[in-house]
C-alpha positions as CSV (number, residue, x, y, z in Angstrom):
1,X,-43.3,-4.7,3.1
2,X,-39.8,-5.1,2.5
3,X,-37.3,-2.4,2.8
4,X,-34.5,-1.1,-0.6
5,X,-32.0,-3.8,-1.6
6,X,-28.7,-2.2,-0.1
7,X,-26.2,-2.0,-3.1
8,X,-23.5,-4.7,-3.5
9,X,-20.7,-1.6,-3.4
10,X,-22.1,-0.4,-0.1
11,X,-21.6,-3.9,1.4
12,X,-18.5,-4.8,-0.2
13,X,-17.4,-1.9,1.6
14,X,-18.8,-3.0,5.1
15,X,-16.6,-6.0,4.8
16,X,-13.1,-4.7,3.3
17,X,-12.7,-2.1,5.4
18,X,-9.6,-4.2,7.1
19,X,-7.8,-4.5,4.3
20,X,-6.5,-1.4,4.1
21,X,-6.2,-1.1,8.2
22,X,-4.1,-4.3,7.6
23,X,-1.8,-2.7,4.9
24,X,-1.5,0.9,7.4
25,X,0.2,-1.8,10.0
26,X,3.8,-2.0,8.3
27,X,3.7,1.2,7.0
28,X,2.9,2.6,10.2
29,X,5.7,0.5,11.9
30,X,8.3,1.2,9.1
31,X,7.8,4.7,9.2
32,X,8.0,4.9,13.0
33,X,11.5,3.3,12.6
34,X,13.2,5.8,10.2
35,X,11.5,8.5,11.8
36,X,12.9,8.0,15.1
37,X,16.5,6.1,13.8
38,X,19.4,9.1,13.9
39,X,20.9,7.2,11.2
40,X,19.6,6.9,7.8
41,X,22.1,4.6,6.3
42,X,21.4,2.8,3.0
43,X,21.5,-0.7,5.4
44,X,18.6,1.2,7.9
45,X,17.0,1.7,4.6
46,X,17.3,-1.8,2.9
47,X,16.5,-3.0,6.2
48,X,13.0,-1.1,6.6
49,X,12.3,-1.9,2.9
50,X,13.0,-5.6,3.6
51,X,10.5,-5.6,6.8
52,X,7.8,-3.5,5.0
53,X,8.0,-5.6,1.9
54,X,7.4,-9.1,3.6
55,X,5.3,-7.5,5.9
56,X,3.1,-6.2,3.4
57,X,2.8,-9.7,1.6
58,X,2.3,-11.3,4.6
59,X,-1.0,-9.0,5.9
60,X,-2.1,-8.5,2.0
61,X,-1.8,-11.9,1.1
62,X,-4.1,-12.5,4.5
63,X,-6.4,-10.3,4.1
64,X,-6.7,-11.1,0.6
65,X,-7.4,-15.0,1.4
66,X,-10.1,-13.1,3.5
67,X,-11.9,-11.4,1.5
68,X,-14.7,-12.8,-0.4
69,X,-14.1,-14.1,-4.2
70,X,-16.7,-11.0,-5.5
71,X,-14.7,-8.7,-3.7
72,X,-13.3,-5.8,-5.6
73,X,-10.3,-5.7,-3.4
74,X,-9.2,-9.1,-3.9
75,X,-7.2,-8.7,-6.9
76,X,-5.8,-5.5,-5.5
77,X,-4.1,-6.9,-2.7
78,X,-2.8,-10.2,-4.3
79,X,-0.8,-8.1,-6.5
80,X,0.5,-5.9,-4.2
81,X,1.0,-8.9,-1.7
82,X,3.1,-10.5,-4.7
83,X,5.4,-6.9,-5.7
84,X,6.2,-6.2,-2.0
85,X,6.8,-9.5,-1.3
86,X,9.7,-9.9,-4.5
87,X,10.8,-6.3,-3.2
88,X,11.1,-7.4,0.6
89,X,12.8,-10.5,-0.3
90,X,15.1,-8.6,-2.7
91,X,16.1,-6.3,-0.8
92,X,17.3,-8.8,2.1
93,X,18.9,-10.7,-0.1
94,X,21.1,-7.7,-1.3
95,X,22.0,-6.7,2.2
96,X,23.2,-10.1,3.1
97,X,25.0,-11.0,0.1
98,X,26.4,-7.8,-1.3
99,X,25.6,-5.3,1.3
100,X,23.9,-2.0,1.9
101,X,24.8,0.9,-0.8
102,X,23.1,3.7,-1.9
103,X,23.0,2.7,-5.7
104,X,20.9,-1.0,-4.3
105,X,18.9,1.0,-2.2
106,X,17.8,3.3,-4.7
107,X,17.3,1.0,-7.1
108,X,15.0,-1.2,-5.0
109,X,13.0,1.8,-3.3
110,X,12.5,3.2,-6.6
111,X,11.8,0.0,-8.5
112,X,9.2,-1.1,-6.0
113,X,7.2,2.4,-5.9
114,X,7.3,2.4,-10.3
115,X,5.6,-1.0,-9.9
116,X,3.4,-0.8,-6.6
117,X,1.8,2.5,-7.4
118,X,1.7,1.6,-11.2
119,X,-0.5,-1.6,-10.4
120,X,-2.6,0.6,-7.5
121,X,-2.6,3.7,-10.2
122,X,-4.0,1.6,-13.1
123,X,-6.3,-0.9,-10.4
124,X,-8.0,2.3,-9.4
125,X,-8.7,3.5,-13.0
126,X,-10.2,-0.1,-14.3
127,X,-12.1,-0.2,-11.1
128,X,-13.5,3.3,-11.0
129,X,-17.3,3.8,-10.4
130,X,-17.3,0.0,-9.4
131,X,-15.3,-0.2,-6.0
132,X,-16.2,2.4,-3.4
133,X,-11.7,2.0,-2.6
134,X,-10.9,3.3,-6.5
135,X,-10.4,7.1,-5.6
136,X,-7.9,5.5,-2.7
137,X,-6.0,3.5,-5.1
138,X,-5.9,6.2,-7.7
139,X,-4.3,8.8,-4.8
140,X,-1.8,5.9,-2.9
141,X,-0.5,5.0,-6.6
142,X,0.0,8.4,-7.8
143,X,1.9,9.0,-4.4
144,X,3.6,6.1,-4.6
145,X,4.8,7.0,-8.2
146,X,6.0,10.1,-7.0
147,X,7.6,8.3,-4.3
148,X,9.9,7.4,-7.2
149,X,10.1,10.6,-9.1
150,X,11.3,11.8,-6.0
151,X,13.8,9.0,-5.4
152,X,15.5,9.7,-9.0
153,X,16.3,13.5,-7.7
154,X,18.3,12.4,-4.8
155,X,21.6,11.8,-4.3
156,X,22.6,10.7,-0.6
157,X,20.9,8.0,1.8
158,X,20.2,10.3,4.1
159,X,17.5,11.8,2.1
160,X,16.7,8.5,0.6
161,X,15.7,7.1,3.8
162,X,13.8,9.9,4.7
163,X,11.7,10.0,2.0
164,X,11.0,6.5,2.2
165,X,10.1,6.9,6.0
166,X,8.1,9.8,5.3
167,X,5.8,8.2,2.2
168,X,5.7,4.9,4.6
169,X,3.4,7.8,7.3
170,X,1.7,9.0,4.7
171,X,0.5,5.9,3.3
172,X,-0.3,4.8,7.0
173,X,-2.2,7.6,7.6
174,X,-3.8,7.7,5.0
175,X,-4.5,3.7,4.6
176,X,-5.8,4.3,8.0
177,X,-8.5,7.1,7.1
178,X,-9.2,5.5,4.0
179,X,-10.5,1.8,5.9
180,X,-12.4,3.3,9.2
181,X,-14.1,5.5,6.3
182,X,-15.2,2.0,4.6
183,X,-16.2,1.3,8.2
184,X,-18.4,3.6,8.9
185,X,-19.9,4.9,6.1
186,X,-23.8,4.1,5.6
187,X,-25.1,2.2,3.0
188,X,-26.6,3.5,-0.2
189,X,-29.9,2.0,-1.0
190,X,-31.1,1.1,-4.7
191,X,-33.4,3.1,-6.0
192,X,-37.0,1.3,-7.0
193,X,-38.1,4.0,-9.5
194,X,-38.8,2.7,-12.9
Protein backbone atom coordinates (compact mmCIF):
# COMPACT_ATOMS: atom_id res chain seq x y z
CA UNK A 1 0.00 0.00 0.00
CA UNK A 2 1.26 3.20 -0.87
CA UNK A 3 0.46 6.29 0.90
CA UNK A 4 -1.37 10.02 -1.09
CA UNK A 5 0.96 11.71 -3.53
CA UNK A 6 1.88 14.96 -1.51
CA UNK A 7 0.97 17.99 -3.83
CA UNK A 8 3.75 19.64 -5.96
CA UNK A 9 2.65 23.22 -4.06
CA UNK A 10 3.09 21.63 -0.58
CA UNK A 11 6.70 20.63 -1.57
CA UNK A 12 7.65 23.54 -3.50
CA UNK A 13 6.95 25.18 -0.36
CA UNK A 14 9.24 22.74 1.78
CA UNK A 15 12.10 23.91 -0.38
CA UNK A 16 11.58 27.82 -0.85
CA UNK A 17 11.05 28.60 2.41
CA UNK A 18 14.78 30.41 2.34
CA UNK A 19 14.05 32.66 -0.13
CA UNK A 20 12.15 34.84 1.62
CA UNK A 21 14.43 34.32 4.95
CA UNK A 22 17.17 35.45 2.47
CA UNK A 23 15.39 38.61 1.26
CA UNK A 24 14.33 39.53 5.40
CA UNK A 25 18.39 39.67 5.76
CA UNK A 26 18.96 43.30 4.22
CA UNK A 27 15.82 44.54 5.09
CA UNK A 28 16.34 43.57 8.53
CA UNK A 29 19.98 45.14 8.49
CA UNK A 30 18.79 48.33 6.65
CA UNK A 31 16.08 48.99 8.89
CA UNK A 32 18.16 48.39 11.97
CA UNK A 33 20.47 51.20 10.63
CA UNK A 34 17.94 54.05 10.17
CA UNK A 35 16.26 53.03 13.16
CA UNK A 36 19.07 53.52 15.39
CA UNK A 37 21.00 56.54 13.05
CA UNK A 38 20.03 60.08 14.93
CA UNK A 39 20.47 61.47 11.53
CA UNK A 40 18.13 60.86 8.72
CA UNK A 41 19.87 62.74 6.03
CA UNK A 42 19.12 62.19 2.37
CA UNK A 43 23.09 60.70 2.12
CA UNK A 44 22.00 58.13 5.35
CA UNK A 45 19.13 57.51 3.04
CA UNK A 46 20.77 57.03 -0.40
CA UNK A 47 23.22 55.16 1.52
CA UNK A 48 20.80 52.42 3.06
CA UNK A 49 18.99 52.28 -0.32
CA UNK A 50 22.33 51.64 -2.00
CA UNK A 51 23.27 48.65 0.58
CA UNK A 52 19.59 47.23 0.53
CA UNK A 53 19.46 47.38 -3.26
CA UNK A 54 22.68 45.34 -3.99
CA UNK A 55 22.10 43.41 -1.14
CA UNK A 56 18.89 42.29 -2.23
CA UNK A 57 20.32 41.34 -5.81
CA UNK A 58 22.95 39.75 -4.39
CA UNK A 59 20.78 37.11 -1.80
CA UNK A 60 17.79 37.07 -4.56
CA UNK A 61 19.83 36.43 -7.30
CA UNK A 62 21.38 33.41 -4.97
CA UNK A 63 18.67 32.14 -3.81
CA UNK A 64 17.12 32.31 -7.13
CA UNK A 65 20.16 30.21 -8.81
CA UNK A 66 18.96 27.91 -5.88
CA UNK A 67 15.88 27.18 -6.37
CA UNK A 68 14.69 24.54 -8.68
CA UNK A 69 13.70 25.45 -12.51
CA UNK A 70 9.75 24.39 -11.53
CA UNK A 71 9.83 26.55 -8.81
CA UNK A 72 7.21 29.16 -8.63
CA UNK A 73 9.56 31.53 -6.86
CA UNK A 74 12.14 31.60 -9.32
CA UNK A 75 10.92 34.19 -11.61
CA UNK A 76 9.90 36.23 -8.58
CA UNK A 77 13.15 36.69 -7.24
CA UNK A 78 15.15 37.22 -10.53
CA UNK A 79 13.06 40.16 -11.06
CA UNK A 80 13.38 41.63 -7.95
CA UNK A 81 17.08 40.61 -7.82
CA UNK A 82 17.37 42.68 -11.23
CA UNK A 83 15.10 46.11 -9.93
CA UNK A 84 17.00 46.28 -6.60
CA UNK A 85 19.98 45.64 -8.13
CA UNK A 86 19.50 48.87 -10.98
CA UNK A 87 18.11 50.78 -7.76
CA UNK A 88 21.18 49.91 -5.42
CA UNK A 89 23.59 50.73 -8.06
CA UNK A 90 21.66 53.90 -8.97
CA UNK A 91 21.51 55.24 -6.04
CA UNK A 92 25.39 54.97 -5.33
CA UNK A 93 26.14 56.22 -8.24
CA UNK A 94 24.10 59.53 -7.48
CA UNK A 95 25.71 59.93 -4.13
CA UNK A 96 29.19 59.70 -5.49
CA UNK A 97 28.79 61.72 -8.55
CA UNK A 98 26.19 64.31 -7.75
CA UNK A 99 25.55 63.87 -4.03
CA UNK A 100 22.92 63.24 -1.54
CA UNK A 101 19.58 65.56 -1.89
CA UNK A 102 16.26 65.12 -1.07
CA UNK A 103 14.77 65.44 -4.65
CA UNK A 104 17.43 62.03 -5.69
CA UNK A 105 16.40 60.38 -2.77
CA UNK A 106 12.86 60.64 -3.33
CA UNK A 107 13.07 59.97 -6.62
CA UNK A 108 14.96 56.65 -6.24
CA UNK A 109 12.94 55.42 -2.97
CA UNK A 110 9.87 56.17 -4.70
CA UNK A 111 10.85 54.89 -8.19
CA UNK A 112 12.14 51.52 -6.76
CA UNK A 113 8.91 50.84 -4.50
CA UNK A 114 6.34 51.79 -7.92
CA UNK A 115 8.40 49.05 -9.68
CA UNK A 116 9.36 46.46 -6.88
CA UNK A 117 5.88 46.14 -5.48
CA UNK A 118 4.31 46.62 -9.02
CA UNK A 119 6.21 43.34 -10.24
CA UNK A 120 5.51 41.47 -6.55
CA UNK A 121 1.74 43.05 -6.80
CA UNK A 122 1.02 41.67 -10.29
CA UNK A 123 3.55 38.23 -9.57
CA UNK A 124 1.18 37.44 -6.79
CA UNK A 125 -2.07 37.92 -8.86
CA UNK A 126 -0.76 35.70 -12.11
CA UNK A 127 0.40 33.27 -9.56
CA UNK A 128 -2.56 33.02 -7.31
CA UNK A 129 -4.03 29.57 -6.32
CA UNK A 130 -0.69 28.08 -7.95
CA UNK A 131 2.11 29.17 -5.37
CA UNK A 132 1.46 28.67 -1.68
CA UNK A 133 3.88 32.50 -1.42
CA UNK A 134 1.04 34.48 -3.84
CA UNK A 135 -1.00 35.96 -0.77
CA UNK A 136 2.74 37.22 0.46
CA UNK A 137 3.50 38.80 -2.72
CA UNK A 138 0.08 40.32 -3.14
CA UNK A 139 0.50 41.97 0.68
CA UNK A 140 4.65 42.97 0.37
CA UNK A 141 3.61 44.70 -3.19
CA UNK A 142 0.69 46.43 -2.10
CA UNK A 143 3.00 47.68 0.92
CA UNK A 144 5.57 48.43 -1.04
CA UNK A 145 3.28 50.53 -3.39
CA UNK A 146 2.18 52.38 -0.63
CA UNK A 147 5.67 52.76 0.38
CA UNK A 148 5.48 55.21 -2.54
CA UNK A 149 2.16 56.77 -2.07
CA UNK A 150 3.57 57.59 1.00
CA UNK A 151 6.83 58.95 -0.26
CA UNK A 152 4.92 61.47 -2.72
CA UNK A 153 3.23 63.11 0.63
CA UNK A 154 6.45 64.03 2.08
CA UNK A 155 8.42 66.75 2.02
CA UNK A 156 11.75 66.61 4.34
CA UNK A 157 14.45 63.62 4.56
CA UNK A 158 13.80 63.25 7.90
CA UNK A 159 10.57 61.67 7.26
CA UNK A 160 11.74 60.22 4.07
CA UNK A 161 14.29 58.18 5.81
CA UNK A 162 12.06 57.05 8.29
CA UNK A 163 9.64 55.70 6.28
CA UNK A 164 12.01 53.97 4.37
CA UNK A 165 13.53 52.42 7.62
CA UNK A 166 10.33 51.69 8.84
CA UNK A 167 8.80 49.71 5.56
CA UNK A 168 12.54 48.07 5.37
CA UNK A 169 11.15 46.27 9.41
CA UNK A 170 8.07 45.64 8.16
CA UNK A 171 9.15 43.84 5.18
CA UNK A 172 11.75 41.99 7.46
CA UNK A 173 9.31 40.92 9.68
CA UNK A 174 7.17 40.05 7.78
CA UNK A 175 9.55 38.26 4.95
CA UNK A 176 10.55 36.53 8.06
CA UNK A 177 7.00 35.13 9.14
CA UNK A 178 6.08 34.53 5.78
CA UNK A 179 9.37 31.79 5.03
CA UNK A 180 9.47 29.86 8.66
CA UNK A 181 5.61 29.59 7.76
CA UNK A 182 6.66 27.77 4.31
CA UNK A 183 8.91 25.93 6.73
CA UNK A 184 6.77 24.45 8.85
CA UNK A 185 3.67 24.02 7.44
CA UNK A 186 2.51 20.32 6.70
CA UNK A 187 1.89 19.07 3.53
CA UNK A 188 -1.51 18.69 1.81
CA UNK A 189 -2.09 15.41 0.43
CA UNK A 190 -3.99 14.76 -3.06
CA UNK A 191 -7.10 13.52 -2.82
CA UNK A 192 -7.74 9.85 -4.60
CA UNK A 193 -11.51 10.20 -4.89
CA UNK A 194 -12.79 9.77 -8.30
Amino acid sequence: MTSAPVSTDATAARVSWIGPILRALPAAVVGLIITFTANHSPALGLTMLSVFGIATAVVAGASSVWLGPADELRSLHRGLAIIAGVAGALAAVVLLVMGAGLAMLLLLVGGYAVVAGAFELVWGIRHRGRSVFARDALVIGGATLALAVVLALVGDPVSAVGFFGAYAVMLAIFLLIAGFSLKWSSPVKESTDA
